[in-house]
N, C-alpha and C positions, 0 to 999 in steps of 0.2 A: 677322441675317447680316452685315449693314453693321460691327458691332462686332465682331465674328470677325473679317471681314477683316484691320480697322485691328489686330488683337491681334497676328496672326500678320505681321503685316511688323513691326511694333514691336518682336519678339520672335525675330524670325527665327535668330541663332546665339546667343540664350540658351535658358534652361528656364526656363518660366513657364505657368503653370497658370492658366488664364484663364475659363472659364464652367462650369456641370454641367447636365449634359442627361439628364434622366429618360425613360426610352424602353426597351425589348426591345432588348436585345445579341446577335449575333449572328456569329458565327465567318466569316470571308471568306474566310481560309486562314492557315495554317501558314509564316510567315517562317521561311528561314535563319536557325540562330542565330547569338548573340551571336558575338563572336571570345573571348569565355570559353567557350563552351558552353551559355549559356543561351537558353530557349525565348522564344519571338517570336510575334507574330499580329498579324494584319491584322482588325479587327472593326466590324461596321458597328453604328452606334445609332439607330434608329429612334425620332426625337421624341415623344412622344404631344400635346404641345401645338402644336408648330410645323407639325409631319410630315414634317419634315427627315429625312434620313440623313447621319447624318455617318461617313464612313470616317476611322481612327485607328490609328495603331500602338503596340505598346506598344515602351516604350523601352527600349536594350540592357540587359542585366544585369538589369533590375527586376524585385523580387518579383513582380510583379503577375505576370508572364508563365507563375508554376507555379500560382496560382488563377485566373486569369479563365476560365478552361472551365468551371467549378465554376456561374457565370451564363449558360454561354450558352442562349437562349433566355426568359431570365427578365427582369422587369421589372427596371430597376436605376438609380441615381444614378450618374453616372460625370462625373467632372472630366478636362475633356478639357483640352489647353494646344499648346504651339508648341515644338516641342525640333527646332533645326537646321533650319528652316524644312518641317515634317513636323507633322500634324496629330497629338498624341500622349495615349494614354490614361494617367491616372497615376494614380486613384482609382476603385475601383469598391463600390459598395455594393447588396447586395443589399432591394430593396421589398416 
């Protein structure tokens, strides 16, 4: 947790992609979208190692935001990182 921290002040107005955390993904809600139009979400990740919960956004515009429903519920690899001082999801792989 100590190195998360240090990541996300390091990183706070760039985009940087920092740990992956294997855990059950799970939908928190449905963000406004983008100012393009595209879809948004708030999703928590339930560690299986640590037992952490980490909440994440996914970031404006990104693909990820028309597939990550497609995991929710499911075991998965997900690279979480620090976009604009926001905890952010940018990678998800289904386990």
């Amino acid at each position: 947790l100590e190195q998360w921290k240090t990541l996300t002040m390091k990183a706070k107005y760039k985009d940087n992609d920092g740990i992956t955390v294997v855990g059950i993904l799970n939908k928190v809600e449905r963000m406004p979208n983008s100012y393009n139009g595209n879809p948004r979400y708030l999703v928590s990740i339930t560690s299986e190692y640590m037992g952490n919960t980490f909440l994440a956004r996914t970031k404006p515009d990104a693909s990820l935001g028309y597939s990550i429903d497609n995991h929710f519920g499911k075991k998965v690899s997900a690279t979480l990182g620090s976009y604009y001082g926001h905890l952010s999801i940018t990678n998800v792989e289904a386990i």
